[in-house]
N, C-alpha and C positions, 0 to 999 in steps of 0.2 A: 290598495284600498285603505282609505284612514280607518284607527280601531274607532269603535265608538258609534254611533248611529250612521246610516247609510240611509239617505232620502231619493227616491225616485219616481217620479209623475210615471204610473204605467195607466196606458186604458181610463185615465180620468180616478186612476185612485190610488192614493199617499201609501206608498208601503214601505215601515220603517221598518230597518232591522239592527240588533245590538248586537256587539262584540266587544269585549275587553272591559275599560272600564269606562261606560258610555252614561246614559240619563237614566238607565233603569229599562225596564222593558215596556212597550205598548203596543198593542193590537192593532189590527190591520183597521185602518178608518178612513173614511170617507174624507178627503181635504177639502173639498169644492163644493161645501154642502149651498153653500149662498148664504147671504144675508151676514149679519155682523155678529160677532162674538156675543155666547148667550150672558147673561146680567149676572153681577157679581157676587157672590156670597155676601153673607152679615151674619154676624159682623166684619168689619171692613179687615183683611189680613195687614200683616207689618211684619219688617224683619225685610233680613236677604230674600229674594227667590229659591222654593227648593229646586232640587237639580230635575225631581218631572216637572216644575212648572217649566223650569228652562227646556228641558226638551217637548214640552206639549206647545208653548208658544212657537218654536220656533217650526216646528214642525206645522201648524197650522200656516205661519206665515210663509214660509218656504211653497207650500203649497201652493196659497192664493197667485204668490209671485211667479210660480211657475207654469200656473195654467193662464197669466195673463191679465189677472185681476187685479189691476193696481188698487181699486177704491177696496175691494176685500182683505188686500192685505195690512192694506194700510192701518184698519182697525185691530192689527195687534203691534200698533205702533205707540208712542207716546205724543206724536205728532202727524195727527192722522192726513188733517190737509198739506201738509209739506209731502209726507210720504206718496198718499195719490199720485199728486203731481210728475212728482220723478219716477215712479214705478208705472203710473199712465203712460209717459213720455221713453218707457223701455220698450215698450213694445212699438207704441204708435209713433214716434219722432225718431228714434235709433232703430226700430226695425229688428230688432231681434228677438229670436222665438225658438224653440224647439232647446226650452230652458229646464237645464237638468242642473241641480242644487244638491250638493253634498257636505253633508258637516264635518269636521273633525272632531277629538278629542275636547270635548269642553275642559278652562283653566276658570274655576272658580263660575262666574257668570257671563266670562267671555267664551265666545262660541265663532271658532274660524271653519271658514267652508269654503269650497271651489265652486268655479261656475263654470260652466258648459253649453256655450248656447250658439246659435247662425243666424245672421247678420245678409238677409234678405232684402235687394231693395234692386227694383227695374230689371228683374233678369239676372242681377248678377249674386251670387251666393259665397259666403265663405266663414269657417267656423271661426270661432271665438271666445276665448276660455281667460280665466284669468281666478287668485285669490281676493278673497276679503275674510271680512268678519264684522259681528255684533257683538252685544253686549245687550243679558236680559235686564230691568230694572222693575222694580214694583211701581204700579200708580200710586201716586199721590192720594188721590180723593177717590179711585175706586179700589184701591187693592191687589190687582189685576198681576201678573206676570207681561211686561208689556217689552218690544223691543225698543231699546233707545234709541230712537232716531236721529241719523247722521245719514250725509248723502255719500259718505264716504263707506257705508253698507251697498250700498247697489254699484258701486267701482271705486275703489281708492283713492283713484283720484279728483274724484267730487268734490267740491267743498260747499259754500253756500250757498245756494241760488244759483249755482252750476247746473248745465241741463245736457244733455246726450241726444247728438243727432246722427241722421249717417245721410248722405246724399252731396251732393256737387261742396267740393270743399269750399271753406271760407274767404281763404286767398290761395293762390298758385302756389306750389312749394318753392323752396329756394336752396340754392347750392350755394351757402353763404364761405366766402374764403376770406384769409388773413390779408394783411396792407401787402405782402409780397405775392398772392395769388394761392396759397395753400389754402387746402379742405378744410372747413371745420362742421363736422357732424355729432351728432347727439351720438351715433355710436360709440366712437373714440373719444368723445368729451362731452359725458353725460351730464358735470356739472354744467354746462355749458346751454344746457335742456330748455330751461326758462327764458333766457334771453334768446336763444335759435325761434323760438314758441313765436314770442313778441314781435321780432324781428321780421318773422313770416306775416302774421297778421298786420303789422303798419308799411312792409315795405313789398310784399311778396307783388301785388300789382307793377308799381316800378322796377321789379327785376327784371320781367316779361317773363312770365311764364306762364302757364295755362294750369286752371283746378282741376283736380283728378276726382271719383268719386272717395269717402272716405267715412268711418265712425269717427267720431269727434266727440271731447268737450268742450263745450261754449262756455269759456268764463263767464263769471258774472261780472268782474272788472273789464270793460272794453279792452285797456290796455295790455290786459294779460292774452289775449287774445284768445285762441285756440290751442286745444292741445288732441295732435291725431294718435288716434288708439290703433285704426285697423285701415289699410290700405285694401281696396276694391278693386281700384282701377287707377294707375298709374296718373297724375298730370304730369305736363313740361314744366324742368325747375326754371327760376330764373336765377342768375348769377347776383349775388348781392356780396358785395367786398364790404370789409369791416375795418373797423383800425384796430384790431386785435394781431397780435403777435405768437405766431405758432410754436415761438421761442419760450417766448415769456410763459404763453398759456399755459403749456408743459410744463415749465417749473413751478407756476403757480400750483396746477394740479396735484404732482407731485409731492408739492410743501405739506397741503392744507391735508392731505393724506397720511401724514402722519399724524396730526395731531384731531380728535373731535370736536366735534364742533367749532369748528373755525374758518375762518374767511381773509380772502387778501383780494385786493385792486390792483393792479400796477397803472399810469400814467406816464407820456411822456409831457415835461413841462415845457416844453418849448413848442406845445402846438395843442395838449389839453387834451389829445388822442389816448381814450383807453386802450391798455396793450395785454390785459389780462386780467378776467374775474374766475374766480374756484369758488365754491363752499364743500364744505363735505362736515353735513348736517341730518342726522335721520327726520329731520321734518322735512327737509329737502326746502327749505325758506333760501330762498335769495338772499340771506342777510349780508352780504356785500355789496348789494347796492340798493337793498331795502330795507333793510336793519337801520332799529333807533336802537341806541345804546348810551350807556354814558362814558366818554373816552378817557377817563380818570386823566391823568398826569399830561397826556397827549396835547391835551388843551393849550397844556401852558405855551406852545406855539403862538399861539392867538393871543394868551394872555401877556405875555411878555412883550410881544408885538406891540399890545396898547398901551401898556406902561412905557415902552419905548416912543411911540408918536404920541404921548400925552407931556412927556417931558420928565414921569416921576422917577425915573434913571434910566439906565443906559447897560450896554453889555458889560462895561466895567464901572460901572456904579454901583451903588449900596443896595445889598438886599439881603441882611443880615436872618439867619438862619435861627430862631430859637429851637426848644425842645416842642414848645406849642405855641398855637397864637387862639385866642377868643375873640370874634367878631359877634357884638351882639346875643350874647347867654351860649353863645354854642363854639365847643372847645374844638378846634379840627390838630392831631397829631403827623406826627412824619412816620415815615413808615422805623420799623423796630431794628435798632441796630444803629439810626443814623446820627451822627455826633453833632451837637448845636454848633455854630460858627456863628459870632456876633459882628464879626467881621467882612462875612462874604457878602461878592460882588452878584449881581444878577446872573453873569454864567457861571459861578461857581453854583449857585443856588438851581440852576436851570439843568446845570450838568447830572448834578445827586439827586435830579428831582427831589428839591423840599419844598413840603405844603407849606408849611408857617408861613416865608417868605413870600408866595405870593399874597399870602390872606393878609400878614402885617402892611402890606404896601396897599391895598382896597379902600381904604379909608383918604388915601393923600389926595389933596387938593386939586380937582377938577376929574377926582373917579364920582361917577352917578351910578346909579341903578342900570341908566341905559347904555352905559359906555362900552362893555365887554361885546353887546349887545352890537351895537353901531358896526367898530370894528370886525367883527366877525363875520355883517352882513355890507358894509360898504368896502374894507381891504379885501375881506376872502371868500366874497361872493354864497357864505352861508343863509340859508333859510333863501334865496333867492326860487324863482322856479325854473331849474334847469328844464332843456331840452335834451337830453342825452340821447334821446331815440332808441329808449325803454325806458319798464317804469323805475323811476328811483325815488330815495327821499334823500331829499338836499341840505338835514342841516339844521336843528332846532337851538338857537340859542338865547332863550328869552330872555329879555329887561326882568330883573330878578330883585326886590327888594329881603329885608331880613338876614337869615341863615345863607339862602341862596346865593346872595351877592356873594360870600365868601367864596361857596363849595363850587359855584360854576368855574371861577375862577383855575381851579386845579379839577378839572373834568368831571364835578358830581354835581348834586342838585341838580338840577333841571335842563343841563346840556346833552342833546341827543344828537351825535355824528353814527356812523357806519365807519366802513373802511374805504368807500370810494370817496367819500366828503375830506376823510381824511389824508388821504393820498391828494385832492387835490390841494389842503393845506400844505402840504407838504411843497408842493410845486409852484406853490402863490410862493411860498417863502425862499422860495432857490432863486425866483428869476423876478420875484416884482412882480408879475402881470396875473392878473385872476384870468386863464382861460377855463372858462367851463368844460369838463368834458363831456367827451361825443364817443360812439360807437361807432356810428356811420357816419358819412359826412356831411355837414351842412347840406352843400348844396343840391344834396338827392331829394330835398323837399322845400328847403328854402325857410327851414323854421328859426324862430330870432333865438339866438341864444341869450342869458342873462351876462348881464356887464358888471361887474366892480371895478374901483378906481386902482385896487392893489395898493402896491407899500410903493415908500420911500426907498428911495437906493441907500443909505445909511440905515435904515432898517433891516433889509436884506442883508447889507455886508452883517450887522450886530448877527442876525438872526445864524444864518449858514455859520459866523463863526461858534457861534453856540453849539450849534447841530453839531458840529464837526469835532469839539469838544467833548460832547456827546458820545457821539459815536468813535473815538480814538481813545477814553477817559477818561469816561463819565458810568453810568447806570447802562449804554447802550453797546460800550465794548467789547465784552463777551460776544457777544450776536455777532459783531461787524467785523471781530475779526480775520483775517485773510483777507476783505476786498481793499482791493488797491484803486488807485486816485481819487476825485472827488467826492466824499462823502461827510454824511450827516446823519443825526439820527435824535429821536427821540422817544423815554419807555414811557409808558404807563400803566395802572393797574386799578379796575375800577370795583368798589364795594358794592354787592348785589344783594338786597334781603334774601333772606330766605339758603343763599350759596354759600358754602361752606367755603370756597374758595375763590377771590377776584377773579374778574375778568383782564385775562391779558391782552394788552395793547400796543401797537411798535409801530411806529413808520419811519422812512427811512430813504435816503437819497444817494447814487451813485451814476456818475455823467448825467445824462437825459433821463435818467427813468428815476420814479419818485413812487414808492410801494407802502401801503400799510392794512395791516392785518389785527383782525381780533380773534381770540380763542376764549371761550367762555367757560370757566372758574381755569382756565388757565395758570393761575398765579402773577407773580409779575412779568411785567412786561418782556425784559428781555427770554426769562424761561421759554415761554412757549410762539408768543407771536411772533417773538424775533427772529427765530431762526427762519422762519417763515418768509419773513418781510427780508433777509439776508440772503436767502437759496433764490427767489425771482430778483434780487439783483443783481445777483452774482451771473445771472442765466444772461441778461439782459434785453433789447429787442428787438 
């Protein structure tokens, strides 16, 4: 038993009890008196919650929720018509009852509790427990001790305008396997959880399988699909192949495992098939193929690409390195430690990652606002609207005048990639061809994918020898080395308000496979993403 108050619906009446160091003590009371909380004191309170309001609030709501009252309990909410709704929808749409509510140890004004409750629906019965927790806040305009409303109080994995059902699932389960026929389940690869989710709601009809009964949450994104909490009654999977790599996948795993918060793609470029996504994030965000970020130094991929098909140099052209360069009132430096070179060529500048160098060359004859811009979405298929077959974000690199022009240049201002946008940069520039990537395969639905024109074959050869530079050389050698034959690579490190330490970024290519990874305040690039973006190469797929 947690120390601290013990709440339990006996006979229709709240009996709290205290041990250790809980809310205080309170008398046996009536929970289910009816009607809404009595009318506030005046003058109006202020300040934190004390620790009885937090335990009289919660203890009245707990109540209402446990006897079934969603519109009663709602009123010691801060959001009383959000809260109905979803605690109406607990009983009458999810079907569970016989709701016992337990606190722990309050931490300040947050308050964690278990739940205990059965999940009744046509006959078939099974129990269902799980944690969460609140958080008390003061009203605003009445003073009140109220709960702060999130829907992530009544099951954690609620978010917004999420709702809880139970009854005949949404689609058929699926037994989704790798491009060689291997298992891939949310047990064994949990980060894998969101796209299994999505996977099940857009394809699980075309695997052929049949709906079992089930508790459920319904996203509120169509695309995110469903997510099943408690199984009832068994449906038929249907079989759904992925182009995911059981190889790869594991070492992705693995990588992103050692390091917080952080994310990696893998892709093959010779067909655009993704071969592996991880995150390992306590928010549990997708941010490997939903994440916007800015990919600091990564960029210069793209950027360098443009100044090459624009004509304003070349891999061994001029692209002289200062200590700083000023575009427009705003000073952008190199990173600390790096030696000016008035001399250097675009891969020597490309190699050491230096900002000046690409900022001093923005300004040459026939660079616009829109140009990084163009490039980005007609070469490398950015900001396009992929089909991937999940949800992703494809890619933001807007026509940028001022400051911007500069800092997009060298991955800040206003440029947002992920790690799968970037992994398919990576793959546009090894082989020329912008394939979009895909999870499953086209023609299990027949969806159009998005097209770009790709690079120049003299682009490519410049670009790979850069990378390769890069990664044997440059800023990306530590990471890369011990892999052996073709490879490439590129770091970056992106400035976050607020973070005490950049975000790390790395991608990186070796035969077919083309990998890149971010780790957030990571440092630079090669530190933390790289090993990352090095271990699923090394793995391959």
């Amino acid at each position: 038993m947690h120390k601290g108050v013990k709440v339990t619906l006996v006979g229709g009446v709240f009996a709290v009890m205290v041990g250790g160091a809980g809310y205080g003590a309170f008398n046996l009371v009536n929970g289910v008196t009816g009607g809404t909380a009595s009318a506030d004191p005046k003058p109006v309170k202020a300040g934190p919650p004390t620790s009885g309001e937090i335990g009289e609030v919660t203890e009245k709501f707990f109540a209402a929720w446990a006897k079934g009252d969603g519109e009663q309990a709602s009123h010691y909410t801060n959001n009383a018509e959000a809260a109905s709704n979803l605690l109406t929808g607990y009983r009458e749409d999810a079907h569970l009852t016989k709701v016992k509510l337990t606190p722990g140890r309050a931490t300040g004004t947050t308050v964690p509790f278990s739940v205990e409750a059965t999940v009744s629906y046509k006959g078939r019965t099974k129990p269902f427990a799980y944690d969460s927790e609140l958080t008390v806040v003061r009203g605003e305009n009445t003073g009140r001790a109220l709960v702060d409303w999130t829907p992530s109080v009544v099951h954690p994995d609620l978010r917004r305008d999420d709702t809880l059902h139970t009854g005949e699932a949404a689609a058929p389960p699926i037994q989704a396997v790798d491009r060689h026929g291997a298992v891939l389940d949310k047990k064994d690869h949990p980060t894998l959880g969101p796209v299994l989710d999505q996977l099940r709601a857009k394809y699980g009809a075309e695997a052929g399988g049949t709906p079992g009964v089930e508790l459920y949450v319904q996203h509120a994104d169509e695309d995110a699909g469903t997510e099943t909490l408690l199984t009832l009654a068994k449906g038929k999977a249907g079989t759904l192949r992925t182009t995911l790599s059981l190889t790869a996948q594991r070492a992705a795993e693995k990588a992103v495992a050692q390091h917080a918060e952080s994310s990696v793609v893998a892709v093959q470029p010779s067909s655009g098939e993704v071969l592996a996504v991880a995150n390992n994030r306590k928010d549990e965000f997708n941010a490997a193929l939903e994440g916007r970020q800015a990919p600091g130094s990564t960029m210069k991929i793209v950027s360098a690409a443009m100044l090459i098909d624009k004509g304003v140099t070349k891999a061994n052209g001029p692209a002289p390195c200062p200590n700083s360069a000023v575009w427009q009132s705003h000073r952008i430096n190199n990173l600390k430690g790096l030696a000016s070179d008035g001399n250097a060529t675009l891969s020597d500048s490309f190699a050491r990652s230096c900002n000046t160098a690409f900022v001093k060359l923005v300004d040459e004859d026939g660079i616009t606002d829109e140009s990084l811009t163009e490039e980005a979405r007609n070469r490398f298929g950015l900001g396009l609207d992929w089909k991937v077959g999940v949800t992703t974000s494809d890619g933001s690199v807007p026509a940028s005048g001022g400051p911007d022009r500069a800092s997009n240049m060298i991955g800040q201002g206003e440029v947002q990639l992920n790690p799968l946008n970037l992994a398919s940069v990576t793959a546009t520039a090894m082989t020329g061809d912008f394939r979009q990537p895909v999870i499953v395969a086209q023609g299990l639905d027949d969806r159009e994918l998005a097209r770009a024109d790709g690079l120049p074959a003299s682009t490519v050869q410049q670009l790979r020898q850069m990378m390769n530079r890069t990664a044997v050389s440059g800023t990306g050698a530590g990471a890369m080395a011990g892999l052996s034959g073709s490879i490439g690579a590129k770091t970056g490190s992106a400035d976050v308000d607020g973070q005490e330490a950049p975000n790390s970024w790395f991608t990186g290519y070796r035969g077919d496979v083309a990998a890149a990874a971010v780790a957030q305040e990571g440092g630079h690039g090669g530190d933390t993403a790289g090993p990352i973006v090095a271990a699923v190469l090394a793995a391959g797929s």
